[in-house]
N, C-alpha and C positions, 0 to 999 in steps of 0.2 A: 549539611544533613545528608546521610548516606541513603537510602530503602534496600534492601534486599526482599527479593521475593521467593515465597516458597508456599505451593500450590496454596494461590489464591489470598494467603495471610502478605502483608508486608510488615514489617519490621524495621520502624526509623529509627535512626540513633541519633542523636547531637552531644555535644561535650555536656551542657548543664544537666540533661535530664536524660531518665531511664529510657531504656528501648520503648516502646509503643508496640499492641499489635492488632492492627485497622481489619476488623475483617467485613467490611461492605463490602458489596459486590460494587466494582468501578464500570457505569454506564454512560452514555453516549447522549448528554444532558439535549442536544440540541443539532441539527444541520441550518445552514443559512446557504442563503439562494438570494443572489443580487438578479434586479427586474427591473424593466422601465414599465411593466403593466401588473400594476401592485394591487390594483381590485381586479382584475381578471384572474390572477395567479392565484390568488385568498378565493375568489370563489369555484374555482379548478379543484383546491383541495377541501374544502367544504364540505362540497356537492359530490363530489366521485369518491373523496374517502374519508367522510365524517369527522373531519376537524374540525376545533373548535376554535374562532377567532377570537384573542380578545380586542378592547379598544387598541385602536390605531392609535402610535407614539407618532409626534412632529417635533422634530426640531427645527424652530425656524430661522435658526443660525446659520444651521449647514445645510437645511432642505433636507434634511436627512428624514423618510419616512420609512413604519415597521409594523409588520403584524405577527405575533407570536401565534400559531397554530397548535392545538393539543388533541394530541390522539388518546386513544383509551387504552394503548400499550401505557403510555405514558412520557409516549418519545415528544419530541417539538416538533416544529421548523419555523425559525425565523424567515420571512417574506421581506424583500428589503430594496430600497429605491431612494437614489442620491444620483445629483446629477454631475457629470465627469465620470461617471463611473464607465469604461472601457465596454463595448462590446465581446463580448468571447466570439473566436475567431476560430475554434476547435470545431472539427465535423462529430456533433453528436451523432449520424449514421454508423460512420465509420469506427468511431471511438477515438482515444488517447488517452495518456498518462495521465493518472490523479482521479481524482473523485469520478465516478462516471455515472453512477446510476443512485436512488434513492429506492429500497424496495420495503413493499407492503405487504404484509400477511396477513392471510384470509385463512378462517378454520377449517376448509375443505375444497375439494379439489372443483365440485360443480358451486363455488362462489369464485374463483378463477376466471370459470367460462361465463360466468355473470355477470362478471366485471367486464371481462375481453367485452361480450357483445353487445354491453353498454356504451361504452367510449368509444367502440366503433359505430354506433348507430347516433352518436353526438358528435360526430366526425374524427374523429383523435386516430390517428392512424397505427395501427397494429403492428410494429416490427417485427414479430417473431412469435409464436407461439396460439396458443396455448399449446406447452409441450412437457415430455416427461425429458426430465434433464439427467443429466450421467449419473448427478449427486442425490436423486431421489426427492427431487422434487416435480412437481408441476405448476407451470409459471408463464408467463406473456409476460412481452416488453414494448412499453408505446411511448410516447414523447409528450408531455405537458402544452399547455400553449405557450409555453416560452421555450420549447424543445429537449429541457431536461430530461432523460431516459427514466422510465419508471418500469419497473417489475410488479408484479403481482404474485406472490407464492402461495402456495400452501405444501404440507407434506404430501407425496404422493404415497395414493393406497390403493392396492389389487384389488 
């Protein structure tokens, strides 16, 4: 099967059947986040950015446990815990290659500082910010209790 894309439509072709033209918008169904602390993380995102959990999956095959998390964008995040599973070894201060941060938006710039001086008075420590950013935003960056980098956005307005 081939796709070609052209602003925003794709267009699949196969030998049997006619071209196709998909025009959904392609979004970002879900993030997953491996944790050895699977009810402190689920209740991290709860309580600081109104997620919603549902029942806890077990498999009690592989030990494999999961909580799906829903926001009201509409985004996920799977919460996940299996044991063998590697600790990461990467300095989330400093950063590195590949997925670094998960970021949340807020409808304005003093739900930002709301946030910031929430999670800092619940201990969560502030990396950066609240600041107005090159790109036109304003945003803070803190660390989850499992040290995940998190942002806070909103558009910035004079």
């Amino acid at each position: 099967m081939v796709t070609k894309r052209d602003n925003q439509k794709s267009v699949l072709k196969s030998k049997e059947a006619k071209p196709v033209t998909v025009e959904k918008a392609i979004t970002i169904d879900h993030i997953a986040i491996w944790t050895n602390n699977l009810e402190q993380l689920k209740d991290y995102y709860v309580r600081y950015f109104n997620g919603v959990a549902k029942d806890k999956y077990t498999n009690k095959e592989t030990h494999f446990e999961s909580y799906f998390l829903s926001f009201s964008s509409g985004s996920r995040l799977e919460i996940m815990k299996m044991p063998g599973i590697p600790e990461d070894l990467n300095d989330r201060i400093l950063q590195h290659q590949g997925i670094i941060h998960l970021s949340f938006g807020v409808d304005t710039m003093e739900m930002v500082t709301i946030k910031s001086k929430e999670l800092a008075r619940a201990g969560f420590k502030i990396l950066r910010g609240p600041r107005v950013t090159g790109d036109g935003y304003y945003e803070f960056e803190t660390l989850d209790p499992d040290n995940n980098r998190i942002e806070v956005t909103a558009r910035f307005v004079k």
